[in-house]
C-alpha positions in Angstrom: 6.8 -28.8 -26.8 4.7 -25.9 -25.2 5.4 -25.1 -21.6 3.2 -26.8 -19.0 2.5 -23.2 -17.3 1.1 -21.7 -21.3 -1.5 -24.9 -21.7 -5.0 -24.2 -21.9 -6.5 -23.6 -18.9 -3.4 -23.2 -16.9 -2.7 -19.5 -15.4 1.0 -18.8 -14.8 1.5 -18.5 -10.8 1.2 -14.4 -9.3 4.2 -12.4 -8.2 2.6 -12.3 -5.0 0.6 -15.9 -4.2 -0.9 -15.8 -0.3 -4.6 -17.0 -1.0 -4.8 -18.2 3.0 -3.6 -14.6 4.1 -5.9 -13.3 1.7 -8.8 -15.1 2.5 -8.2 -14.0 6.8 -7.4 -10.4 5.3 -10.2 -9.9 3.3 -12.8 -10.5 6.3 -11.1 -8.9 9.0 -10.8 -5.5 7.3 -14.0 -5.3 6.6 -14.9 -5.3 9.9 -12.0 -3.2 10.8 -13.9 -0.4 9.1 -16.1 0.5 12.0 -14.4 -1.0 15.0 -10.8 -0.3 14.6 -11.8 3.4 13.6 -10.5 2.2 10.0 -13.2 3.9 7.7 -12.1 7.4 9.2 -8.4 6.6 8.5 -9.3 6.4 4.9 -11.1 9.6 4.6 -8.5 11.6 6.2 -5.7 9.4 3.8 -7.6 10.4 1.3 -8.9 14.0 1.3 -8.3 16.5 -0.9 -6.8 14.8 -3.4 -7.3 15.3 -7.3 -6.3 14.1 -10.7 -4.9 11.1 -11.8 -4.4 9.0 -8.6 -1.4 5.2 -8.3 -2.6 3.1 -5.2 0.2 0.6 -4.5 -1.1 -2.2 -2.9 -4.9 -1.7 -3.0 -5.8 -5.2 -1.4 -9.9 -5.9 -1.4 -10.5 -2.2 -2.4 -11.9 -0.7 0.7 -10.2 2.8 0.0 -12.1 3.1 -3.4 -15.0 4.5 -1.8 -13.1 7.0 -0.2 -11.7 8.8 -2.7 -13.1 12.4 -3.3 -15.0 13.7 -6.4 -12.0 15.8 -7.3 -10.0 12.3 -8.2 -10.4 12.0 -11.9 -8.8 8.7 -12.4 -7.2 5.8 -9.7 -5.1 3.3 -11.6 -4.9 0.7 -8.3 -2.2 -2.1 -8.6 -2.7 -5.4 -6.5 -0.6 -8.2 -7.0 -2.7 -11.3 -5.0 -5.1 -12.4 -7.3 -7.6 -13.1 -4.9 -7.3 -9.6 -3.1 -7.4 -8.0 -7.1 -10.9 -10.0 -7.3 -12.5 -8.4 -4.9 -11.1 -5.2 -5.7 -12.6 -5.2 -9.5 -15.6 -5.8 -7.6 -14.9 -2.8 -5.2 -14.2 -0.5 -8.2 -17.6 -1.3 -9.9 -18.8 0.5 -6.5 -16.6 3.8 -6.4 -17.7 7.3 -7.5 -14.8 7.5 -9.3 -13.0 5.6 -12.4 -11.2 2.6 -11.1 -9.1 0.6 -12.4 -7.1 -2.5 -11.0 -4.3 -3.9 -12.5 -1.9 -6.8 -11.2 1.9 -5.4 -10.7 3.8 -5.1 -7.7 5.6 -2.0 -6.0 8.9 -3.0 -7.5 7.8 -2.8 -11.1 5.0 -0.6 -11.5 3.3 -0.7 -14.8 3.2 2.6 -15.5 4.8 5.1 -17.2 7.3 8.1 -15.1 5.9 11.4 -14.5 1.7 10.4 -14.6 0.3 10.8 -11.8 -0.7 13.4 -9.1 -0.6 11.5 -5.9 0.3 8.0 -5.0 -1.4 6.5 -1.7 0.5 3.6 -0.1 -1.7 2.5 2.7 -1.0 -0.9 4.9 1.5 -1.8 1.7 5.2 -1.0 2.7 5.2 -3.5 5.5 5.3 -6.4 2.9 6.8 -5.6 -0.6 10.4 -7.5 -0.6 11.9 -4.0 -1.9 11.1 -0.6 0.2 13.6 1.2 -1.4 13.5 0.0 -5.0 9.5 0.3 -4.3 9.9 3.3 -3.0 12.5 4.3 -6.2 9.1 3.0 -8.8 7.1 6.2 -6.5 9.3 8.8 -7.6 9.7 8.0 -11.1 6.2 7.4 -11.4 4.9 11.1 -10.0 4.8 14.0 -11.8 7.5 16.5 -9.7 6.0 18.2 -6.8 3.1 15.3 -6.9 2.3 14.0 -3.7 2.5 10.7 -1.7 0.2 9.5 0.7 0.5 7.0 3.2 -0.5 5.0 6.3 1.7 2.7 7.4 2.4 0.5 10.6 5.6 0.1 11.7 8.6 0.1 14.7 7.6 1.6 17.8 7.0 1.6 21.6 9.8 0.6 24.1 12.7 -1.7 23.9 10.9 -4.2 25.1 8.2 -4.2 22.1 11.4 -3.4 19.6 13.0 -6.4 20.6 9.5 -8.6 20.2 9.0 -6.9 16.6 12.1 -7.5 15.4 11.6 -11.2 17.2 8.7 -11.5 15.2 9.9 -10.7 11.7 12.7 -13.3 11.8 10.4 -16.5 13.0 6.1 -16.5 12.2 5.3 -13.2 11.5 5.9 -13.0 7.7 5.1 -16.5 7.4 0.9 -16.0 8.8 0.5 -12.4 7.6 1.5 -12.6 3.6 5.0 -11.3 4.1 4.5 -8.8 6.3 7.5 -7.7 8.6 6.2 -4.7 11.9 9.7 -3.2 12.4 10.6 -1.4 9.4 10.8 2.2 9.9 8.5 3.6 7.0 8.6 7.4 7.7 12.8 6.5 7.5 12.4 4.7 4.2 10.3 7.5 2.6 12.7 10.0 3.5 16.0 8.1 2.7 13.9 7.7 -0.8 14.6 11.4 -1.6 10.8 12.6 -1.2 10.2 15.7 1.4 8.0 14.5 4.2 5.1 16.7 5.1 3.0 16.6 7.8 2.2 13.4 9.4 1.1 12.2 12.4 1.7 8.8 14.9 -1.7 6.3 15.0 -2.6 3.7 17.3 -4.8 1.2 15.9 -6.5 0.1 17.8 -6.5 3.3 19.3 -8.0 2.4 22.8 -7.2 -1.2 22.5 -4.2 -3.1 23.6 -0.7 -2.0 22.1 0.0 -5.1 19.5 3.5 -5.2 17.6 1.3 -3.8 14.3 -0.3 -1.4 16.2 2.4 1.6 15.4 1.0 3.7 12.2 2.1 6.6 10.7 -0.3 9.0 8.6 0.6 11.9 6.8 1.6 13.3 3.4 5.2 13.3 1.1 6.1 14.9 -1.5 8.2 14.4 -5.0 10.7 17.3 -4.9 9.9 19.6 -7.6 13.6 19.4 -9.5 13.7 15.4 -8.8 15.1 13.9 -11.9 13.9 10.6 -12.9 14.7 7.6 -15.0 13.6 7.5 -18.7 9.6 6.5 -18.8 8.8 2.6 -19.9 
């Protein structure tokens, strides 16, 4: 007897399945883009990069029309299937060759060693993995390829530590599609073996009230040139 999840008609359930979160995430970051300053995050993400390009986490595709002319290729991988939607959509948009495929940071599908750059923005905060996620980066960048991120995380006073840490033990995961605010991301890429470059702390908002996701950090890794690397898939 054939399984009730291969029938006709039936799709087999996502790695990652948060349609509500989705829904609530795809609206607000579109208008994020010009009040929380969010468009200009992107560009400075994004600049200067070239060649074959991994985004981890893409969501609705709002960094696709960022990416410079020098990019020839971004393979993005989105694991909610109504977040992937709307990226396809997004990447019949961009200036540059898009393509969105359903994976998630744990198990790229990809092979080692091909790409230039991978951008995680807005993506570390939720996979259930950061180090094993963070493991997939390395193999999958060519040595001395480059890692770019923005990323909210732990910060302000004991006071706010305490409510974040609060927070990611009771509602916070459970509204926001998994997402936890007091990892330490900057920590995680460098316990990952990659050489941090410059980066730089981010309000956002950046005039507005502090909120527990408020705390970004934006800058630029790196895989080190004699990194070795599992064998390629």
């Amino acid at each position: 007897m054939a399984l009730r999840s291969a029938r006709a008609g039936v799709r087999p359930r996502d790695a990652v399945h948060h349609p509500v979160f989705a829904r609530c995430y795809a609206r607000l970051s579109v208008g994020a883009e010009t009040r929380m300053g969010m468009a200009l995050i992107r560009e400075r993400l994004l600049d200067g990069l070239s060649g074959r390009v991994l985004e981890i986490g893409a969501g609705n595709g709002l960094n696709f029309a960022h990416y410079p002319a020098t990019v020839s290729e971004v393979v993005a991988i989105e694991p909610e299937r109504s977040l992937r939607r709307l990226a396809v959509e997004a990447a019949l948009r961009a200036e540059v060759p898009v393509d969105v495929v359903p994976g998630t940071a744990e198990a790229l599908p990809v092979k080692s060693e091909g790409f230039d750059a991978v951008v995680l923005s807005l993506v570390l905060c939720s996979v259930r993995d950061v180090p094993r996620a963070l493991s997939e980066v390395r193999r999958v960048l060519r040595p001395g390829g480059s890692v770019r991120f923005f990323e909210h995380g732990r910060g302000g006073g004991p006071a706010m530590l305490r409510t974040q840490r609060v927070l990611d033990r009771t509602v916070w995961p459970l509204v926001s599609g998994g997402c936890q605010v007091s990892r330490d991301p900057v920590a995680a890429l460098r316990e990952a073996g990659l050489e941090l470059g410059p980066y730089r702390q981010v309000m956002m908002p950046e005039n507005g009230p502090a909120l527990p996701s408020s705390y970004c950090a934006l800058g630029t890794a790196w895989r080190p040139v004699d990194a070795k690397t599992s064998p390629g898939r």
